[in-house]
C-alpha positions, 0 to 999 in steps of 0.5 A: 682296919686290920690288926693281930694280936698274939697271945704268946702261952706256955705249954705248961699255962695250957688245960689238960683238954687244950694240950689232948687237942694240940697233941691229937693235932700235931699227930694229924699234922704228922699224918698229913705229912706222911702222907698216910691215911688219916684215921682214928687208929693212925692218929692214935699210932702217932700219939702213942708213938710221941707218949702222949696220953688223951682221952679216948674219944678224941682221935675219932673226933678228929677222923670223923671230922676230916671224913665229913670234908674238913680239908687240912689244906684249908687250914695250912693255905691261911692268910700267911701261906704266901696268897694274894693280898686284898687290892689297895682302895681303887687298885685292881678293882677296874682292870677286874671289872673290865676283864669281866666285861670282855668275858660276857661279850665273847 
């Protein structure tokens, strides 16, 4: 059993860190979009650049994040991105099973 619940919320019903989070997030999402170097002075040069005000230590917390290996593209190639949907009960499991069965016999 699988289902979504959305929880439709305000900008204005957001805390103050929950919209320092979104802002430095859609200025790495504008970054990544550019396609320039994603690093603490670049997300801060988008923030400033959209008015937006956080706390310091925020755009290095994102960069050192991404630095470490956090793949941007993970999070935008989700679920909804357009991906296989998981086989029926019964569907493409045997014709997967033999596949794999002709592959360790060559």
């Amino acid at each position: 059993l699988c289902f979504t619940i959305k929880i439709m919320v305000s900008f204005a019903e957001l805390t103050p860190s929950q919209k320092e989070e979104l802002a430095t997030s859609l200025a790495v999402l504008a970054c990544y979009d550019a396609d320039i170097e994603i690093s603490a002075d670049k997300i801060n040069a988008a923030l400033t650049a959209s008015s937006n005000n956080v706390a310091a230590f925020m755009p290095s917390l994102f960069a050192d994040l991404l630095a470490r290996g956090l793949k941007i593209d993970d999070f935008l190639a989700g679920p909804s991105a357009g991906g296989s949907a998981a086989p029926a009960a019964g569907g493409a499991a045997p014709a997967e099973e033999a596949k794999k069965e002709e592959e360790e016999e060559e």
